[in-house]
C-alpha positions in Angstrom: 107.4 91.5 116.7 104.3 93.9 116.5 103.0 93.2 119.8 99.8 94.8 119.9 100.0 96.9 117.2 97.7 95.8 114.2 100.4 96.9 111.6 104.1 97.1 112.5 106.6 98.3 109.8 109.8 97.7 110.4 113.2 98.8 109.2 111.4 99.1 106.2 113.6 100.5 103.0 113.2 100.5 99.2 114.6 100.6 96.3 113.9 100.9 92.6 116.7 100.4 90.0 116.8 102.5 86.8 118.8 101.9 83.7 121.1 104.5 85.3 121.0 104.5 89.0 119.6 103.2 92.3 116.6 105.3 93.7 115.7 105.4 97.2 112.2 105.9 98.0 112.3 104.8 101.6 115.4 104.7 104.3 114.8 102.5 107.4 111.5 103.3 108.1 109.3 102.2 111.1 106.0 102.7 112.4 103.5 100.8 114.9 99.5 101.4 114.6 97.9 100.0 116.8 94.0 98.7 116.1 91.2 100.8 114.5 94.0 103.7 114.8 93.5 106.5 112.0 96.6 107.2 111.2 97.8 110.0 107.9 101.0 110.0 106.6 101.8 113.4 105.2 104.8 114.4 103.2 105.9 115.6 100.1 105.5 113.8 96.3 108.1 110.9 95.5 108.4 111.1 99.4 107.7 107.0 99.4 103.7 107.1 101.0 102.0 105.5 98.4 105.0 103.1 98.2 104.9 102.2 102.3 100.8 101.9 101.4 101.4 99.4 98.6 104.2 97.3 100.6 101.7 97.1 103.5 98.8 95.4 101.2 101.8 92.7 100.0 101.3 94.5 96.4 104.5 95.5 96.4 107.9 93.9 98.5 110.4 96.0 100.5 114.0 95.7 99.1 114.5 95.4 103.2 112.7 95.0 106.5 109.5 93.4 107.6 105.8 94.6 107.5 103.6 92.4 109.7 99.6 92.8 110.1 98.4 91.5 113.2 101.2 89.7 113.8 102.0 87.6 110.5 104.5 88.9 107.9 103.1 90.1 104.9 104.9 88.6 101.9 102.2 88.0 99.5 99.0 89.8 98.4 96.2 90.8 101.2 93.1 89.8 101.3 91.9 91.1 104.6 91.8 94.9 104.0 90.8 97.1 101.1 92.7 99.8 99.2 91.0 103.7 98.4 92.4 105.1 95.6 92.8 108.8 94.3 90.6 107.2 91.0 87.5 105.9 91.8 88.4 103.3 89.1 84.6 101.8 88.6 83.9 99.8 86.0 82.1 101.8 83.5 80.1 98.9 81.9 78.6 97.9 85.9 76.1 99.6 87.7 77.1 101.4 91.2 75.5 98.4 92.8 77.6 95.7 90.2 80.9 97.4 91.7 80.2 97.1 95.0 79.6 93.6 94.8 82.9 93.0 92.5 84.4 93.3 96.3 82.6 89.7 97.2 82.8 88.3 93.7 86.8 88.4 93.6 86.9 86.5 96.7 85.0 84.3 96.4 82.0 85.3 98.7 77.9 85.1 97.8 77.2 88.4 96.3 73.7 87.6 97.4 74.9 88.0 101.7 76.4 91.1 100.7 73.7 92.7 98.8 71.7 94.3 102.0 75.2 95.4 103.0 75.7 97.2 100.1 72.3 98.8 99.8 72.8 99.8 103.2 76.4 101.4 102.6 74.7 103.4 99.4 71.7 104.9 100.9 74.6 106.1 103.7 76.1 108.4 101.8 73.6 109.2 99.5 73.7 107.5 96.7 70.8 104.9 96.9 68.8 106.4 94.5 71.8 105.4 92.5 72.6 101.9 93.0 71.7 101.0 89.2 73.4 103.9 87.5 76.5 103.7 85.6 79.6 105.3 86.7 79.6 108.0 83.9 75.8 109.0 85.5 77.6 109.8 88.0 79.8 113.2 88.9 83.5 112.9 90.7 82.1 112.9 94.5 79.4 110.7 93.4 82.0 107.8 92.1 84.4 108.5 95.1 81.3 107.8 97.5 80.8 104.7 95.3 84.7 103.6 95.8 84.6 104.2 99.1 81.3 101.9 99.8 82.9 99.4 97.7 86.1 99.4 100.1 83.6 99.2 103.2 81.5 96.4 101.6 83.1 93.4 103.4 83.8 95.6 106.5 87.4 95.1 106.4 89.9 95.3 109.5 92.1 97.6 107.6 91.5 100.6 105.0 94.4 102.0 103.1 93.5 105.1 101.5 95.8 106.8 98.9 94.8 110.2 98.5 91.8 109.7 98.1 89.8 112.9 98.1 92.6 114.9 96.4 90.6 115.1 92.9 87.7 116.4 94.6 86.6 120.2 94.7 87.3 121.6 98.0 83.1 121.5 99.0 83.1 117.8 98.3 86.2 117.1 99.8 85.0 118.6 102.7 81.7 116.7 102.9 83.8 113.3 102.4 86.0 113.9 105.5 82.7 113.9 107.2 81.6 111.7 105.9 84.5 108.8 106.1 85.0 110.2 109.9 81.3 109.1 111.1 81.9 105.9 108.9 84.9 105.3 111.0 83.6 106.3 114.4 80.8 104.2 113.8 82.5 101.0 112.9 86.1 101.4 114.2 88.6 99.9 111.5 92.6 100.9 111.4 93.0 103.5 108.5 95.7 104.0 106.8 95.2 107.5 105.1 97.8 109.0 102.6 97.2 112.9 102.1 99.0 116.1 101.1 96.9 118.0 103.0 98.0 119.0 106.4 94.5 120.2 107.5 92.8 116.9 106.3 95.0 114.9 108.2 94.8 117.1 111.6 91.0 116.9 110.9 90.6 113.2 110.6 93.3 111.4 112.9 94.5 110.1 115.9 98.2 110.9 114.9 99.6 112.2 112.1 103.1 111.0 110.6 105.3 113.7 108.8 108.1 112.3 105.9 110.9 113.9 104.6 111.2 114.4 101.3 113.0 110.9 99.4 114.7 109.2 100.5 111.5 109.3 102.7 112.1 108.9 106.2 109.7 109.4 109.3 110.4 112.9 111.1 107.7 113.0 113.3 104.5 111.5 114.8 102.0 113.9 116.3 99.2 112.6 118.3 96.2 114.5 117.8 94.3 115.0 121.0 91.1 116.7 119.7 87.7 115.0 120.9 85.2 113.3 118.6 83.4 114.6 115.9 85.1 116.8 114.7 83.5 119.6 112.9 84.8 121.7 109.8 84.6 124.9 112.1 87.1 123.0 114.8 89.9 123.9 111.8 89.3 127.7 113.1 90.2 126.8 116.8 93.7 127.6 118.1 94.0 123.8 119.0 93.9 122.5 115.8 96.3 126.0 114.3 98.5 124.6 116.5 98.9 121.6 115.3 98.6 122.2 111.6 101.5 124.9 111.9 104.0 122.1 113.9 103.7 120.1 110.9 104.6 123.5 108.3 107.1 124.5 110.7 108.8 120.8 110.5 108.3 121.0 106.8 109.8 124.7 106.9 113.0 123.3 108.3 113.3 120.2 105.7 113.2 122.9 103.0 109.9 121.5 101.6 108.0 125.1 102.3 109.5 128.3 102.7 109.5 129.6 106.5 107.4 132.8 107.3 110.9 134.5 108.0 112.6 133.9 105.0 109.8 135.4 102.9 109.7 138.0 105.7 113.5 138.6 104.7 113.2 138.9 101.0 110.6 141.7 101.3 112.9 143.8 103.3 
């Protein structure tokens, strides 16, 4: 299974049992990315994205189906990828530079090979004046930038990101979309990225897959065909309005937003 896909997820469901009932977060679900794909997965909360996201890093096991990276079933723990949070979650008593290396220290690797790596991932997006400040020096971008350099550190083949500009102001968030998207283009990696916003994901990837609402279920995957870099001002082009609105307009019809002609009918 897989073939050349880097992750394949397949017939992937899951449930959690409550002292009252069995919830489904996801029904049957499958997917194929292929290598150094960027790939967002939109949908609504309790939708089962972060869920899919944990079952692909082996942090959490699917009640039934098969998730396999590069081939091999996951069924424990992964080592060979990294996870971006919605939290920066630093370690307040390290430096910047003493939670970037955490990434080698936990497995095992000399902190010392890394240390260039790191310096050279800081001084990327900014923060190299920074590298021996403590988290609480720093503001929310600033510790996001941080996590995300910390992810990068051992240059992993796989990036999960879980919302993770969605506590950022709307300038910032901007800038890190940028930012992450020359990251990418400049050292391909498959990306995972988990997002409620429909414009991010249309910005950032090479297809975009829309959920239902739980039980979450996959209702469509949009391939992006938008050339590289994109630019903030490419969300004004009809291309990308086009795109953005296929996904409302599948929303619209799964009852997750309200459709331009039913507000139209309530105002006459």
């Amino acid at each position: 299974m897989g073939g050349s896909s880097f992750v394949s997820i397949v017939d992937v469901s899951k449930h959690y049992a409550t002292a009252d009932e069995s919830i489904i977060a996801l029904d049957k679900v499958s997917l194929e990315i292929g290598r150094d794909e960027f790939v967002s997965v939109v949908g609504p909360s309790g939708c089962g994205k972060s869920t899919m996201l944990m079952m692909i890093a082996g942090l959490t096991k699917p009640t039934a189906g098969r998730i396999l990276l590069d081939g091999l079933e996951v069924q424990s723990p992964q080592t060979n990828l990294s996870i971006v949070f919605q939290e920066a979650n630093l370690l307040e008593w390290r430096t910047v530079a003493a939670n970037l290396a955490l990434q080698a220290e936990i497995r095992g690797l000399d902190r010392a090979k890394y240390a260039g790596r790191a310096t050279q991932l800081l001084a990327r997006v900014g923060l190299g004046a920074f590298a021996n400040r403590y988290p609480f020096e720093l503001s929310g971008g600033m510790q996001q930038r941080a996590s995300l350099c910390r992810a990068l550190l051992i240059d992993p083949p796989l990036l999960l990101m879980d919302e993770p500009f969605g506590a950022l102001d709307a300038l910032t968030r901007d800038d890190m979309n940028l930012e992450l998207q020359d990251i990418w283009m400049s050292s391909p990696k498959t990306v995972v990225f988990i997002t409620h916003s429909i414009s991010e994901a249309v910005l950032l990837s090479d297809r975009v897959i829309v959920m239902s609402p739980r039980p979450g279920r996959i209702v469509a995957d949009i391939k992006i065909d938008m050339p590289r870099p994109r630019m903030l001002r490419d969300r004004e082009t009809e291309q990308f309005g086009e795109y953005a609105n296929k996904v409302r307009e599948i929303f619209a019809s799964l009852g997750v937003l309200r459709s331009e002609h039913s507000r139209s009918g309530k105002q006459q």
